[in-house]
C-alpha positions as CSV (number, residue, x, y, z in Angstrom):
1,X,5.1,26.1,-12.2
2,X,2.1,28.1,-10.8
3,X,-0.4,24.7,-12.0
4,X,2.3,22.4,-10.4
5,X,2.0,24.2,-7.2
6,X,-1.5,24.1,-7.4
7,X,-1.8,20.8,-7.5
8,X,0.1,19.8,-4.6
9,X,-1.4,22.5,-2.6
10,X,-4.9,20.6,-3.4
11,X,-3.6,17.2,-2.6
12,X,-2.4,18.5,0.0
13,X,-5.7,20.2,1.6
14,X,-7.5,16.6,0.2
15,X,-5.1,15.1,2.9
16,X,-5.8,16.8,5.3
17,X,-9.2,16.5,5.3
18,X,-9.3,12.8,5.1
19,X,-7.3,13.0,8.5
20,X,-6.1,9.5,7.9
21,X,-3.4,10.6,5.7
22,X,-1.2,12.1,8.0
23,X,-1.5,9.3,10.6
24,X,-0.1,6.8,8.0
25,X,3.3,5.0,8.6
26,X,6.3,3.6,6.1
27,X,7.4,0.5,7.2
28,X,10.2,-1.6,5.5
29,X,11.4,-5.1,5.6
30,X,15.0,-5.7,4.3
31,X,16.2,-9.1,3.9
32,X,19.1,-10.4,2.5
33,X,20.6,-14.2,2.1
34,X,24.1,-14.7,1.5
35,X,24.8,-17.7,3.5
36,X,23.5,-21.2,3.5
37,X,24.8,-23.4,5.8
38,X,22.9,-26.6,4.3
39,X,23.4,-25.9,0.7
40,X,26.9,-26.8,-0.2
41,X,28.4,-24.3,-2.7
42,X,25.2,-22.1,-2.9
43,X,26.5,-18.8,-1.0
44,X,26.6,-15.6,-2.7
45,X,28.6,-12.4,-1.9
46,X,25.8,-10.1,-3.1
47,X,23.3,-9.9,-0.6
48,X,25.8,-8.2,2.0
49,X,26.5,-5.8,-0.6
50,X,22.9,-4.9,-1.5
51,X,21.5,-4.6,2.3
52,X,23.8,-1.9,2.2
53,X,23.0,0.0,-0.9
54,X,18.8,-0.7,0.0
55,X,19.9,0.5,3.8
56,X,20.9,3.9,2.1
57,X,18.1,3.8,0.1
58,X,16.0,4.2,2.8
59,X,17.7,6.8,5.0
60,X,17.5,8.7,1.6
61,X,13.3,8.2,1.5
62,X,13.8,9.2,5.4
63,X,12.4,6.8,6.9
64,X,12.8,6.4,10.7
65,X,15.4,3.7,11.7
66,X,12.8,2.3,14.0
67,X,10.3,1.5,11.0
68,X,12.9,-0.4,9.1
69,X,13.6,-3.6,9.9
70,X,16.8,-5.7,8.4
71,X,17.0,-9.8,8.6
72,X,20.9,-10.6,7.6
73,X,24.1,-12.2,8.6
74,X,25.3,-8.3,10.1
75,X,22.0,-7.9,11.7
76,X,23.3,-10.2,14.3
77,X,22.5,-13.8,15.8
78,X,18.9,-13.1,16.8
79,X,18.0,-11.4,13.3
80,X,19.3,-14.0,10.6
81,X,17.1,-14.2,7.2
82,X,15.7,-18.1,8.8
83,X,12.6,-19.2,7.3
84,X,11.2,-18.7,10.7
85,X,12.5,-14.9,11.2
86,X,11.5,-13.6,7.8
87,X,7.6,-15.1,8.0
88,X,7.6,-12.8,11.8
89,X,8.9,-10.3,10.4
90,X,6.2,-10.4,7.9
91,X,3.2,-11.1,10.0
92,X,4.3,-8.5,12.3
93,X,4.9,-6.2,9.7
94,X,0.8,-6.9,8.8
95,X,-0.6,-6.7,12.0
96,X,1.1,-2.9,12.6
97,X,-0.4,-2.0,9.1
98,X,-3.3,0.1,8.3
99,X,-5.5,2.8,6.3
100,X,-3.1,4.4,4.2
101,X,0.2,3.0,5.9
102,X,3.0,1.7,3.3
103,X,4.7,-1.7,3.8
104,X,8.1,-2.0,1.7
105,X,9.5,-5.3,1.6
106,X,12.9,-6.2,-0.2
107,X,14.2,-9.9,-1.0
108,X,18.1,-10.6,-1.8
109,X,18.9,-13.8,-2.4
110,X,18.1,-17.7,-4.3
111,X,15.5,-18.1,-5.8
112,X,14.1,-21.8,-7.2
113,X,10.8,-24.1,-8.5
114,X,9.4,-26.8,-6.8
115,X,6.8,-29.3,-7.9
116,X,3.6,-28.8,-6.5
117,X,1.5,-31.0,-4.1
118,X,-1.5,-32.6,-4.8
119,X,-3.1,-30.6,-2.6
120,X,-1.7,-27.9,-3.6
121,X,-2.3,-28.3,-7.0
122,X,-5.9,-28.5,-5.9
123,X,-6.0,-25.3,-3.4
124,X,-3.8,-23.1,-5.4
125,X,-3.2,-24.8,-8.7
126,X,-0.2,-23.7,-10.9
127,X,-0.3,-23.8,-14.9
128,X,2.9,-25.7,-15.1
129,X,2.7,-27.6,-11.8
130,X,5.5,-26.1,-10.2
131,X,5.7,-23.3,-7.1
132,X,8.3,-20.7,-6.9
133,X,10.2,-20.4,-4.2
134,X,12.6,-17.9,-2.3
135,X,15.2,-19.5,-0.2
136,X,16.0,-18.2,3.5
137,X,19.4,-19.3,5.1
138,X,18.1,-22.3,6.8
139,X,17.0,-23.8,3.4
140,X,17.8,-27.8,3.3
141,X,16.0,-30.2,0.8
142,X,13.3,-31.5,-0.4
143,X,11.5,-33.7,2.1
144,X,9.7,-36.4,-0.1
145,X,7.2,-37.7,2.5
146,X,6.4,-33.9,3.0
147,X,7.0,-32.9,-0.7
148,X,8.3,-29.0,0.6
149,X,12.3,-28.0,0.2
150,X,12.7,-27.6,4.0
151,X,12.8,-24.3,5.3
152,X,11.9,-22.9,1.7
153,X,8.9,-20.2,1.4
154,X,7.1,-20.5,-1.0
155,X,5.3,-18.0,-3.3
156,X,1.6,-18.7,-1.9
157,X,2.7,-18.2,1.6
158,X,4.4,-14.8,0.9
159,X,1.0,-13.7,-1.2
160,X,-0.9,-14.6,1.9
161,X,1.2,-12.0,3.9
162,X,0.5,-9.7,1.4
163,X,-3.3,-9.9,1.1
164,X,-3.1,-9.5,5.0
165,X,-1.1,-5.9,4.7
166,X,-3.7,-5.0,1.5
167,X,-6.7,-6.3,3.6
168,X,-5.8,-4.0,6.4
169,X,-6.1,-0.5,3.7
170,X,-2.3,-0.5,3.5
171,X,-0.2,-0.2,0.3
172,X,2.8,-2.9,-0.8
173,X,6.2,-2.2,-2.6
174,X,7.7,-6.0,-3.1
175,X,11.0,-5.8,-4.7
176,X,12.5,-9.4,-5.7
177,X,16.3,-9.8,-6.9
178,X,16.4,-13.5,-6.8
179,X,15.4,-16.1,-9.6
180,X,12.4,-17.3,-10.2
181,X,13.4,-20.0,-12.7
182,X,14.5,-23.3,-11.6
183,X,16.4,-26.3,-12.7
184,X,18.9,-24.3,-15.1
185,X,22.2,-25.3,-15.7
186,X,25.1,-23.8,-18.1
187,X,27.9,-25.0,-20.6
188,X,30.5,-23.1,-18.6
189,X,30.8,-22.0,-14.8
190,X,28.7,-19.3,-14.4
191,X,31.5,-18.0,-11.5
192,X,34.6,-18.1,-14.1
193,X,37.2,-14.9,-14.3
194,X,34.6,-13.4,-11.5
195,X,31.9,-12.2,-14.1
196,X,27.9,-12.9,-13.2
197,X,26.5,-15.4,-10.3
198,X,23.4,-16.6,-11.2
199,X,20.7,-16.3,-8.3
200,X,18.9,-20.1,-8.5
201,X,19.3,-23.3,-7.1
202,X,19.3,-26.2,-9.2
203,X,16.5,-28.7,-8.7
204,X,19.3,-31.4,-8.5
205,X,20.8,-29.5,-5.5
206,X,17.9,-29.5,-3.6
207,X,17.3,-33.4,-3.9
208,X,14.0,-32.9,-6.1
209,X,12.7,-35.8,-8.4
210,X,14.4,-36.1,-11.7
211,X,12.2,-33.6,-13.9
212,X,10.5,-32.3,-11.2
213,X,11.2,-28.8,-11.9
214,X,10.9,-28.3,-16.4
215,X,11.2,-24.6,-17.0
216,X,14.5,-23.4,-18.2
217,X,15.9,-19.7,-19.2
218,X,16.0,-19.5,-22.9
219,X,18.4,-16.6,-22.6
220,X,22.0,-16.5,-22.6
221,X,22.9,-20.2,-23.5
222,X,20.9,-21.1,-19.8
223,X,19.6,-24.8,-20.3
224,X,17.9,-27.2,-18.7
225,X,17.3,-30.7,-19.7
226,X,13.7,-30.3,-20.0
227,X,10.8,-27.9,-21.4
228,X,7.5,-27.0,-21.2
229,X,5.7,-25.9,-23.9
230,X,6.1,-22.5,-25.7
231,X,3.7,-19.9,-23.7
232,X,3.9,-22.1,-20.9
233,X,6.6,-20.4,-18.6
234,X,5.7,-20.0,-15.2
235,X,4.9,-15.9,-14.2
236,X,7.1,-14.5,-11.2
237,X,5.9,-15.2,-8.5
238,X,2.6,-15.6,-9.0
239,X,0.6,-15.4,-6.0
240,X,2.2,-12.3,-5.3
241,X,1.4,-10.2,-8.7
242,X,-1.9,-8.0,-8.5
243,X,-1.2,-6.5,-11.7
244,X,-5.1,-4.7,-11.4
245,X,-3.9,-3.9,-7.4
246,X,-4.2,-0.2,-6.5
247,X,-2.9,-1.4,-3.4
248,X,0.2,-3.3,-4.8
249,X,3.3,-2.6,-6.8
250,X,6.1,-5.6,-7.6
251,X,9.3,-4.7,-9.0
252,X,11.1,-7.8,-10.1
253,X,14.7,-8.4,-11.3
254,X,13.8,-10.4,-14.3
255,X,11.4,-12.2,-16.1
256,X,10.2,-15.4,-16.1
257,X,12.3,-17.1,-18.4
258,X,15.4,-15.7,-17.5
259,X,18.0,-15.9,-14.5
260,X,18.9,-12.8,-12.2
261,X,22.3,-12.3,-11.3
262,X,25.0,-10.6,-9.7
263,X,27.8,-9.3,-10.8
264,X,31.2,-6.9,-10.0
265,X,30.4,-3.2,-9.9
266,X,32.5,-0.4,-8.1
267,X,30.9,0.4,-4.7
268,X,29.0,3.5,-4.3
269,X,30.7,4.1,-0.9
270,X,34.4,4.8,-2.3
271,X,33.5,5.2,-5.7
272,X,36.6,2.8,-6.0
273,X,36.4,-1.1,-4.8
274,X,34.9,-3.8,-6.9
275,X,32.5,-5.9,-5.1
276,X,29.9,-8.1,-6.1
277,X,26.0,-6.7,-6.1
278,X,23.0,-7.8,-7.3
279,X,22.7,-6.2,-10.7
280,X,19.1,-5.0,-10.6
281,X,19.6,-3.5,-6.9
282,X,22.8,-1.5,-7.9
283,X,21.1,0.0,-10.6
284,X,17.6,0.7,-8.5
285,X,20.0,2.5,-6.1
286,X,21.6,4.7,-8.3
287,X,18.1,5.6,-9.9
288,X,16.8,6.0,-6.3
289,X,19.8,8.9,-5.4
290,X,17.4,11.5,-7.8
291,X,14.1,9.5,-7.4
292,X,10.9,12.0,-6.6
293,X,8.4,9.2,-5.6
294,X,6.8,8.3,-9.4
295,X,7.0,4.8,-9.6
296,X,6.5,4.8,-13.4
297,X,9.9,7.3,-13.8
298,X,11.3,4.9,-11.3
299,X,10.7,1.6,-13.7
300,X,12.0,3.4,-16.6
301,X,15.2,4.5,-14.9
302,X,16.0,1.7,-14.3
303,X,14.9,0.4,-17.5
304,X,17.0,2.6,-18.9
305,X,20.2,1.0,-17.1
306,X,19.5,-2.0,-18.8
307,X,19.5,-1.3,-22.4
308,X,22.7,-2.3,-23.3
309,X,22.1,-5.8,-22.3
310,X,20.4,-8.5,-23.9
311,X,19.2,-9.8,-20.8
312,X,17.9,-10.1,-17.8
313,X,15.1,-7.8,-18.4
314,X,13.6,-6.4,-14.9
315,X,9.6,-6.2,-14.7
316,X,7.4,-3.8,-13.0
317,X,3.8,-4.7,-12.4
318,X,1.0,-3.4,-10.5
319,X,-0.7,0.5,-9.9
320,X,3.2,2.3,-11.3
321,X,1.1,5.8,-12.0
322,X,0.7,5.9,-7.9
323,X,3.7,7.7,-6.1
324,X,5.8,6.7,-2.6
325,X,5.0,9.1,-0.1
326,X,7.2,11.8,1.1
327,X,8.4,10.5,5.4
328,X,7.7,12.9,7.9
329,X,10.2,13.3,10.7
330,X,7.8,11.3,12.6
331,X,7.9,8.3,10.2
332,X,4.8,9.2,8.8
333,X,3.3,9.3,5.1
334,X,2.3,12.1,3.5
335,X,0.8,11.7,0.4
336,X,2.7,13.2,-3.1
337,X,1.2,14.1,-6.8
338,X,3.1,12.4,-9.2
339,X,3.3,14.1,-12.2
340,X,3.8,13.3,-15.2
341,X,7.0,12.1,-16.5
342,X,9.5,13.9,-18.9
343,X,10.1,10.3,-20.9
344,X,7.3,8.0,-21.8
345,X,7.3,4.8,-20.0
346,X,7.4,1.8,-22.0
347,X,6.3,-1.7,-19.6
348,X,9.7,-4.0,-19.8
349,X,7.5,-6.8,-20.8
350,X,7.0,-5.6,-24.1
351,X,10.7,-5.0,-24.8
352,X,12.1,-8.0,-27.2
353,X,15.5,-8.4,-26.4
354,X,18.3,-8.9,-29.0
């Protein structure tokens, strides 16, 4: 007790020193897509659902209502999650970063691959060719003469964001539930008796080129009717992973060969009505109600949640030792000491799945 004391007391007093500590600000993104307008059967009842739970979340890190900003169908007219709105939301959300200032950004919603350009295979070249995407509620499809899903974003544009908010001596907390696996299709309806939605679009319902996205989920019976090579899955994401990033941390619902999905859990807020949340987000909430800022005890919490089932497996990359900052009543950072935690952490990646 007496070296645990000492050590925040020290971190403390390091803080303050460095005077830039306690002018640094927590500043969170929220954005959840339920509703697509252009995408004919695509709409999911999770998103609402997971706002809500990642809303509390936040009022439970107390963080001012003013630093958080939400783009979804309840945020009203002027705040929907458009591909226009969400890459503001971002760039403002880099220009008011800096030293030591925390950007958290949270993504509900489809996920999907799309084949890259020419030119994009020569400026930002993929190993398998394709670009993952997420899909904001103006998302149409794909534009050959353009080759780009309309209104998609795609991975390279939200890593540019990012670099932006890291360039500026900020940190980043991404959290992803959405697929990053395209073309999959299933035997059965993935909706039947009102079990698991899978988060993707099919590369079929987004009018891409026969074969244009060719990764599929080997887990679960998901199928598609093409394959790369073994080894050759696409990463999640992967302008967006700095795995070596002090600066960086990415939590994301599943890994690259699998789906991530939502599913019927009771609601936190009666402890009584089923409704349909994203399964990684309900169980980062719950692990959040007791969460004291270690990012590695967070990952393995969560981890934890997941052990009874085959798959989807959630992965956690980038600097997990580091620790969220404690919010001031002001909104601003100050700095914690993570220590160590009770159970050791194992890195979901290394987990084989029965």
């Amino acid at each position: 007790m007496i070296r645990s004391k000492t050590i925040r007391a020290v971190a403390l007093t390091v803080c303050l020193l460095a005077m830039h500590c306690a002018q640094a600000d927590v500043r969170v993104l929220l954005v959840g897509v339920g509703v697509y307008p252009y995408l004919a059967g695509k709409n999911l009842d999770g998103p609402a659902n997971d706002l809500r739970l990642m809303r509390s979340a936040v009022r439970q890190l107390a963080v001012p209502a003013d630093n958080v900003t939400e783009l979804s169908e309840a945020a009203g007219p002027e705040m929907l999650p458009t591909r226009a709105n969400i890459l503001a939301a971002l760039d403002s959300l880099a220009r008011q970063s800096g030293p030591g200032d925390w950007a958290m950004v949270y993504f509900s919603g489809h996920g999907a691959q799309v084949p890259q350009t020419l030119a994009k295979r020569r400026a930002h070249p993929e190993a398998d060719g394709l670009d993952e995407v997420f899909l904001p509620r103006d998302t149409q499809r794909w534009v050959p003469s353009r080759g780009v899903v309309e209104g998609a974003i795609v991975d390279d544009e939200l890593g540019a964001v990012f670099d932006k908010i890291r360039a500026r001596g900020a940190q980043v907390w991404a959290i992803f539930d959405t697929c990053h696996a395209g073309d999959m299709t299933r035997g059965d309806n993935p909706q039947d008796a009102g079990h698991t939605v899978w988060r993707f679009v099919r590369s079929e319902d987004l009018g891409l080129p026969a074969g244009g996205a060719s990764t599929r989920v080997r887990r679960g019976g998901l199928v598609s009717s093409s394959m790369p090579a073994a080894g050759n899955f696409p990463k999640p994401l992967p302008a967006l992973v700095r795995a070596a990033d002090a600066q960086t941390v990415s939590y994301f619902a599943s890994q690259s060969d699998e789906p991530a999905a939502e599913e019927l859990f009771v609601d936190p807020a009666d402890g009584q009505t089923r409704r349909r949340f994203g399964v990684f987000t309900y169980h980062l909430h719950a692990a959040m109600a007791q969460w004291t800022g270690s990012f590695e005890a967070l990952a393995s919490a969560v981890q934890l949640a997941y052990r009874d089932r085959p798959f989807p497996t959630p992965q956690f990359l980038g600097n997990l030792a580091q620790c969220f900052p404690a919010v001031s009543s002001a909104g601003l950072a100050v700095p914690k000491v993570c220590l160590p935690s009770v159970r050791p952490y194992s890195s979901p990646a290394a987990i084989t799945s029965p």
